[in-house]
C-alpha atoms as one frame of an Amber mdcrd trajectory, in Angstrom:
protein
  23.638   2.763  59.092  23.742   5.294  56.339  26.936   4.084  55.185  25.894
   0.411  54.625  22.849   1.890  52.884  24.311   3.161  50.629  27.174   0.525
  50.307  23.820  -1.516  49.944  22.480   0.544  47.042  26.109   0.520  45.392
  26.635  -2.912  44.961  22.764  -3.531  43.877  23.672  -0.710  40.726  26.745
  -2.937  39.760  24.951  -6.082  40.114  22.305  -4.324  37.753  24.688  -3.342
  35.262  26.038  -6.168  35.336  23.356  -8.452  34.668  22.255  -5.905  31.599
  25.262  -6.209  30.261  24.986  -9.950  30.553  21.462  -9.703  29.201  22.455
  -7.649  26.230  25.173  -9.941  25.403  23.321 -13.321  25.433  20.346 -11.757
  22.839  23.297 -10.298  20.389  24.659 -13.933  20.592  21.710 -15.561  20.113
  20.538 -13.008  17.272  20.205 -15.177  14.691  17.616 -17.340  16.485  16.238
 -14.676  17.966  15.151 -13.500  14.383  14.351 -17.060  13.501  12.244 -17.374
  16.123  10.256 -13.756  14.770  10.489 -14.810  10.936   8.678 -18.730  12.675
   6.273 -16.860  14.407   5.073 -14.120  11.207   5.071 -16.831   9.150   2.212
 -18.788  11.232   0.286 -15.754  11.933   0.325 -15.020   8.316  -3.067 -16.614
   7.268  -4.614 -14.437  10.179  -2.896 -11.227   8.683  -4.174 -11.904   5.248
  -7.662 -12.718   6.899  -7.433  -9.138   8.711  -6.734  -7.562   5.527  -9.627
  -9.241   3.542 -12.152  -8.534   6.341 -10.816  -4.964   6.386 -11.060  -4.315
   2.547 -14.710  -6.058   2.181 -15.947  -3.990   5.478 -17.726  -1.121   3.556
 -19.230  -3.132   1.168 -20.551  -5.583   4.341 -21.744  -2.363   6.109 -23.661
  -1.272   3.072 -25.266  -4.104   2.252 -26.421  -4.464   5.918 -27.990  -1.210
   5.934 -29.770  -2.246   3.114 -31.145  -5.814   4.427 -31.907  -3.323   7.716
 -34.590  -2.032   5.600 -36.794  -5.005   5.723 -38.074  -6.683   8.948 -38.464
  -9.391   7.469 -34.135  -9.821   6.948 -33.440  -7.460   9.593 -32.373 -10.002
  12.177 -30.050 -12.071   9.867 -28.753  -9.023   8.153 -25.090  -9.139   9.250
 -24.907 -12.985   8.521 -26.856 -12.123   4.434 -24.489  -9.242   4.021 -21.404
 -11.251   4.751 -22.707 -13.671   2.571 -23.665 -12.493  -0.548 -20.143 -10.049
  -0.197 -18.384 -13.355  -0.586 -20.355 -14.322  -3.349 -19.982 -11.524  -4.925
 -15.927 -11.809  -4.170 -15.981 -15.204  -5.449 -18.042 -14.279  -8.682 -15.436
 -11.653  -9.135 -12.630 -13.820  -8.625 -14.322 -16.889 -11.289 -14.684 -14.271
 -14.081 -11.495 -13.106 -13.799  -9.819 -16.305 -14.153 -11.758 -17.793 -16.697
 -12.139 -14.248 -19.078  -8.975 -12.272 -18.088  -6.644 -14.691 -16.826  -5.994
 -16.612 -20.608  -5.564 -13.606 -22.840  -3.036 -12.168 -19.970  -1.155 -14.934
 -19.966  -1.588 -15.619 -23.804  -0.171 -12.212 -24.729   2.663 -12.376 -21.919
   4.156 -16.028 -23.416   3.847 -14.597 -26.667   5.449 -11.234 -25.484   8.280
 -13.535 -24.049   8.317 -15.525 -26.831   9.199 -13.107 -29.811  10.697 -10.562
 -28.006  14.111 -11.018 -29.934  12.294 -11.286 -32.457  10.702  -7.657 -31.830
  14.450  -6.101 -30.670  16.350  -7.393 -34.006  12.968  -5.582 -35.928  13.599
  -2.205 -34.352  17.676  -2.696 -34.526  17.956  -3.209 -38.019  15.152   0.123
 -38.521  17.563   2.360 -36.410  20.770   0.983 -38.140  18.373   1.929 -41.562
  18.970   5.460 -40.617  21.304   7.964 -41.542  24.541   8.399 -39.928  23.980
  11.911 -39.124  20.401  10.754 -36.780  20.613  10.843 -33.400  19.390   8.045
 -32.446  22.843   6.373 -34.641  24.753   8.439 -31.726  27.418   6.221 -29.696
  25.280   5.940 -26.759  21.929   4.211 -28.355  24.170   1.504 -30.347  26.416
   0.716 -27.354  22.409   0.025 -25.792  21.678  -2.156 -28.370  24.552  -4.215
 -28.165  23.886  -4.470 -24.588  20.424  -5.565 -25.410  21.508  -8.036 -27.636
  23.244 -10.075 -25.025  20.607 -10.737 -23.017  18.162 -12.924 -23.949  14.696
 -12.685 -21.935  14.363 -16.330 -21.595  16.802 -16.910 -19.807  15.125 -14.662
 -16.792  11.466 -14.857 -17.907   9.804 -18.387 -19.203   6.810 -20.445 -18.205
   8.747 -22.845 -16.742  10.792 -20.531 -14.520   7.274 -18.412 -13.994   5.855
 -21.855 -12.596   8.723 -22.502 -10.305   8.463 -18.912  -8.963   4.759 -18.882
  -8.367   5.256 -22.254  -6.790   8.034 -21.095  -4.133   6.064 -17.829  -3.357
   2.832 -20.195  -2.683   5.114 -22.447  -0.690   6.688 -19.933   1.349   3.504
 -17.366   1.818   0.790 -19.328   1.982  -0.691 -22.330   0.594  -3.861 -23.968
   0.487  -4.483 -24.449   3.965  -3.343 -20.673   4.693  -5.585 -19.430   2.222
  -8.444 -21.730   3.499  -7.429 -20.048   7.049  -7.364 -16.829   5.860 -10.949
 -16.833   4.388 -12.293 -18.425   7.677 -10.842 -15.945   9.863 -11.764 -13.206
   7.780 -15.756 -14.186   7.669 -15.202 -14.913  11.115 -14.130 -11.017  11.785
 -16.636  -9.780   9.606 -19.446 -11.221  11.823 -18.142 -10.519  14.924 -17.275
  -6.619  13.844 -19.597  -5.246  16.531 -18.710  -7.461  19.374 -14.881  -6.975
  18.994 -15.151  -3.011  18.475 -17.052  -3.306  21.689 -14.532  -5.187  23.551
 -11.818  -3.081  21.891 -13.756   0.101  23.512 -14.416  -1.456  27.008 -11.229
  -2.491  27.390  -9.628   0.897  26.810 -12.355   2.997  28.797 -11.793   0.812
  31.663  -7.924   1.056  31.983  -7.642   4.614  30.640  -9.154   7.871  31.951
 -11.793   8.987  29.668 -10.093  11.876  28.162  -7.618   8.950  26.796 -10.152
   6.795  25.696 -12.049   9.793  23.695  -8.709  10.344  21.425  -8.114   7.089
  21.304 -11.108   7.005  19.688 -10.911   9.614  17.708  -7.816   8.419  16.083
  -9.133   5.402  15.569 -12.103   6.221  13.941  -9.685   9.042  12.051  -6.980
   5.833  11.150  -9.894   4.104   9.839 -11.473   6.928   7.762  -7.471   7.664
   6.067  -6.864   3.638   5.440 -10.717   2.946   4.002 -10.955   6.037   1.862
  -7.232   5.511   0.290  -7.001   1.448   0.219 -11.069   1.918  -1.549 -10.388
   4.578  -3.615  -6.989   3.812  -5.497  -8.378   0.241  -5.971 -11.357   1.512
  -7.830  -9.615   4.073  -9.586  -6.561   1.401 -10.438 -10.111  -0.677 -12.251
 -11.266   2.788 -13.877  -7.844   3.323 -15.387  -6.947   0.084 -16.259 -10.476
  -0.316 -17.955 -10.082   3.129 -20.123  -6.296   2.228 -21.203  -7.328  -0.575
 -22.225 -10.584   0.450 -24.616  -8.026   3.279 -25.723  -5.114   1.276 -26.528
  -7.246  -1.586 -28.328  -9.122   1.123 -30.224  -5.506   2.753 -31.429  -4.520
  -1.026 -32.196  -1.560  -1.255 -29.713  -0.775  -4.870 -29.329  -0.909  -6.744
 -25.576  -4.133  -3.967 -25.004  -5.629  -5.364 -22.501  -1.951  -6.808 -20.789
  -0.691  -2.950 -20.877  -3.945  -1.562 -19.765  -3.821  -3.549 -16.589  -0.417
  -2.486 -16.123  -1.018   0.830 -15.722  -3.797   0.114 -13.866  -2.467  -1.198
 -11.154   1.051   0.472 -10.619  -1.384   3.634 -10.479  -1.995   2.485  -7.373
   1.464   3.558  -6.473   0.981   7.532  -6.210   3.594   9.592  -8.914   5.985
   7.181  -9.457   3.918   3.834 -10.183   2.450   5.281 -13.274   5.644   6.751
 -14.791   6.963   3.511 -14.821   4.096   1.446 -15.940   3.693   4.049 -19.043
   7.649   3.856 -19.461   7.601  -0.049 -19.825   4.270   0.035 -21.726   5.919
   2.996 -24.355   9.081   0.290 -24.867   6.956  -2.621 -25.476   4.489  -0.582
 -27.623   7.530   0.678 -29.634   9.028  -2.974 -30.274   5.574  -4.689 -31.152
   4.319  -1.528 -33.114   6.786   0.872 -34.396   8.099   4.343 -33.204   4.755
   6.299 -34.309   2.433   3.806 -32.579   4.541   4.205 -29.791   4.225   8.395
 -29.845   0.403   7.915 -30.503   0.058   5.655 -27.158   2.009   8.048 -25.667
  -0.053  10.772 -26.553  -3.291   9.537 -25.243  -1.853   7.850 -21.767  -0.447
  10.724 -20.850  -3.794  12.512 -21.459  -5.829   9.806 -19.419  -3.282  10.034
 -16.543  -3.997  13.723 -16.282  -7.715  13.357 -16.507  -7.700  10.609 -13.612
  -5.075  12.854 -11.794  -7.166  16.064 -11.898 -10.613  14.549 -12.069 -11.145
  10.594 -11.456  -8.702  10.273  -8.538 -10.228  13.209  -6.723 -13.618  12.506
  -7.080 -12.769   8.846  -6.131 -10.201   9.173  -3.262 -11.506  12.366  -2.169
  -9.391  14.257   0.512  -9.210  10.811   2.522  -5.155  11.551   2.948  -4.143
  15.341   3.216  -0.561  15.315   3.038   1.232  17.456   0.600   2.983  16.151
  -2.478   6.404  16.149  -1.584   4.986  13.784   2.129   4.058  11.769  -0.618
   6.903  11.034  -2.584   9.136  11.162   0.657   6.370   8.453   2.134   6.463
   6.461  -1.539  10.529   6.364  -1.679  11.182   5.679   1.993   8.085   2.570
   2.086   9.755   1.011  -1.510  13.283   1.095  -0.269  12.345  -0.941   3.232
   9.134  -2.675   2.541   9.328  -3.128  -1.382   5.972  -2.243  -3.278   3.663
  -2.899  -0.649   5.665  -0.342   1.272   5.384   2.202  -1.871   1.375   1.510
  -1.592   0.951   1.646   2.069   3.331   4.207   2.703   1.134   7.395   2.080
  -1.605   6.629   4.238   0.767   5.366   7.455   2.623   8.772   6.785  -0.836
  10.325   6.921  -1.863   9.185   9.610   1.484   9.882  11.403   0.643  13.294
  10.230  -2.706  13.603  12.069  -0.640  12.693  15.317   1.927  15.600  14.549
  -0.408  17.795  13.797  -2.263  17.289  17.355   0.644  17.243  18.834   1.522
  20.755  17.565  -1.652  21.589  18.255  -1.585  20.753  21.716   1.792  22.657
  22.485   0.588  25.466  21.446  -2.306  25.704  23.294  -0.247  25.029  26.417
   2.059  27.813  25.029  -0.663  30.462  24.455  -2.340  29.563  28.035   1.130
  30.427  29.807   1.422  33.371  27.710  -2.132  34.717  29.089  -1.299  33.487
  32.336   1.782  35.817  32.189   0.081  38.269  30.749  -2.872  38.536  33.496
  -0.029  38.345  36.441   1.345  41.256  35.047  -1.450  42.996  34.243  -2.364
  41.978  37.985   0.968  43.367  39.133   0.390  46.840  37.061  -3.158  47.102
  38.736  -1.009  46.579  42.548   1.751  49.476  41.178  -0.807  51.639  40.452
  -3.088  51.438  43.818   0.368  51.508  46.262
């Protein structure tokens, strides 16, 4: 009996094996669909990840609001449906203004950056080939760069037309009207249902898990939130501040494309360390073809000294301690989320490693707890056993 048992048990491991195998076969054969089918099914759930996302960032301003409208009995009862409201308005106010007074001069000064930029390269060419054959910036290296330069026209890689055609693909692929339209609905829809889905969200977790699960999962939710809302919050208003004070600065020194630059730097400063080197980089090139080499030094001067004023007090007061990871988390976090999920990755990448962090940390927390409890539990048997030496 034993023997077929286990003859029984035998054949039922090969047959499992077997059919893994079999399994794991068929989905590397079928990869290709299989990631067809995944790249199908993000692309219809896009709208609701985009409406997720626009919920999420107008949530504090939402809650705010509400508590204000709480105020009054009179609006008390249709608070959450007033706040939502006049958020949106407020998003779509926003959102007019900056088309109709920002939009034009950004793309004014871009086409015309585009348009005499050879223009701007032969000016500061024929300056450096002015100099002295002794300068250094005559040395081998800087001409062969020029003579690189001069190949490549910008053009052929940056026009309106080609812009259009870009913008137009990225629409057609990401989104589009009806996306958008879904996006917005869904996210209004979120935002007025907040309450009832945190609810659910809690029920459902208190009544599957035991309720020392559901209290940290609680915990690092409400933790999660706290890192995400402080950081995505924060660097967008300070990305406005510094954008806004560039820009003064830079029209006040008379740098050309002001306003294009200061929104530059603006908003790859929402990219911690290495967003604003290269925004100021790219803005110190352009500066020195549209305004010459001491223009350029001058711009330099006082960007460098608003980027440590927002690093050592804006940014601080603004962001607060919302992720505490140390600097070198943050460039590891920065380079690892650009090289796999581009620059969304290099933005989102320092508050998913914080909060990976907080999880660590318990973690280590935890063990040693359970470490120091076995060492006093050793310590009292002994001290047990020392007390039964001493009465034998």
């Amino acid at each position: 009996m034993r023997e077929k048992r286990r003859s029984g048990r035998k054949w039922l491991y090969w047959f499992s094996l077997a059919l893994s195998l079999i399994i794991i076969y068929k989905v590397l054969d079928s990869f290709s669909s299989i990631t067809g089918w995944i790249s199908r099914f993000f692309s219809v759930i896009t709208p609701f990840v985009i409406g997720v996302i626009i919920a999420y960032i107008l949530y504090i301003p939402s809650k705010k609001i509400e508590k204000l409208l709480n105020k009054s009995k009179i609006l008390k009862k249709k608070s959450r449906g007033l706040s939502v409201f006049i958020v949106y308005v407020m998003l779509f106010a926003i959102i007019i203004m900056a088309i109709r007074f920002l939009v034009p001069p950004l793309i004014s000064s871009f086409q015309d950056l585009v348009t005499n930029f050879q223009a701007y390269y032969v000016g500061i060419r024929d300056k450096i080939m002015a100099l002295p054959e002794d300068s250094i910036l005559k040395s081998d290296y800087v001409i062969d760069a020029l003579n690189g330069v001069t190949s490549i026209k910008i053009e052929d890689y940056i026009n309106l037309e080609k812009i259009t055609l870009y913008a137009q693909g990225i629409l057609s692929v990401a989104s589009g009207v009806l996306d958008v339209f879904v996006a917005f609905v869904v996210s209004i829809y979120l935002l007025l249902e907040r309450r009832e889905i945190v609810e659910f969200c809690k029920r459902f977790v208190k009544a599957n898990f035991k309720e020392s699960v559901y209290r940290n999962v609680a915990r690092y939710f409400r933790k999660s939130n706290e890192i995400f809302c402080g950081f995505l919050v924060g660097q967008l208003t300070d990305a406005i501040v510094v954008g806004i004070l560039t820009s003064i600065a830079m029209s006040i020194m008379g740098v050309k494309y002001a306003v294009m630059l200061g929104l530059f730097i603006g908003i790859f400063n929402m990219i911690p360390y290495f967003g604003a080197i290269i925004a100021v980089v790219i803005s110190i090139f352009i500066t020195l073809l549209t305004g010459g080499l001491p223009l350029a030094v001058e711009m330099t001067i006082v960007v460098i000294i608003l980027q440590q004023v927002d690093a050592n007090i804006i940014n601080p007061k603004i962001v607060g301690d919302s992720v505490k990871i140390s600097p070198l988390l943050v460039i590891l976090s920065v380079t690892i989320g650009g090289a796999y999920f581009g620059v969304l990755g290099m933005f989102l990448g320092v508050p998913v490693v914080g909060i990976l962090k907080l999880f660590i940390d318990d973690y280590v927390k935890y063990k040693e707890n359970v470490k120091k409890a076995e060492l006093q539990r050793a310590n009292s048997m002994d001290s047990n056993f020392s007390e039964i030496d001493k009465t034998e």
